[in-house]
N, C-alpha and C positions, 0 to 999 in steps of 0.2 A: 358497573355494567361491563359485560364483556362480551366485548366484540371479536370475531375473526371472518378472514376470507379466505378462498384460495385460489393459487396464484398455478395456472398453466405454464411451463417453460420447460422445453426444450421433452416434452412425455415426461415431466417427470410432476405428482401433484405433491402439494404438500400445502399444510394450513400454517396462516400467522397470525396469533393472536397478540393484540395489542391495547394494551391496562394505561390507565393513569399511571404517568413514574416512568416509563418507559421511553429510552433513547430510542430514536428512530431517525432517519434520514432520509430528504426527501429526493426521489428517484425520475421526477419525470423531466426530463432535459428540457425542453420547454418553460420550464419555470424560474425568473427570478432567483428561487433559493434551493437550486438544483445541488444538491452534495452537500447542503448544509446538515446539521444534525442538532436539534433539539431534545426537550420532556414532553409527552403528550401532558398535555392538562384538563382535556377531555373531551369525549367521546359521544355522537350522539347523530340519530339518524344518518348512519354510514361517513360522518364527516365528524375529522379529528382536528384538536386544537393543540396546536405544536407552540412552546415556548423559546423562543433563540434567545441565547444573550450572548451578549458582545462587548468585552471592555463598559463603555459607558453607555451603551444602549439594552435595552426589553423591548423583544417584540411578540406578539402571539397571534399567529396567524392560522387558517385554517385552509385545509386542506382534504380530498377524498380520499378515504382509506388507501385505493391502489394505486398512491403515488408515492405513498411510504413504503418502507422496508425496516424491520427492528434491525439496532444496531446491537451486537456481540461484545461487551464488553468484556476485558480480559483484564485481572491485578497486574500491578507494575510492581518490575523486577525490582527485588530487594538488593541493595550493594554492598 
């Protein structure tokens, strides 16, 4: 299933779509797990299910689409 929305800021529009497998981090300061970043694990009626792991914890919590943001993963530097 694939979802996207889009996001108004600053005049500028642009769509995010966001799949199962995908890093994303949650954006809305009000929340608990504000800047955390998780895996979606799934997707469904405008509300995503975000997986955090932690050392010795699993959690999978769910959230509305426009409080995430995908995260941009980059390779790490070879030495």
């Amino acid at each position: 299933m694939l979802q996207s929305f889009q996001v108004h800021d600053q005049k500028v529009l642009k769509t995010i779509m966001i799949l199962p497998g995908t890093t994303v981090r949650v954006i809305n300061p009000d929340d608990t797990y504000y800047r955390f970043e998780g895996l979606v694990q799934r997707l469904s009626d405008g509300k995503v299910a975000v997986l955090f792991e932690g050392g010795n914890w699993d959690k999978l919590i769910t959230f509305k689409l426009s409080e995430l943001e995908e995260v941009v993963l980059t390779p790490a530097k070879k030495k």
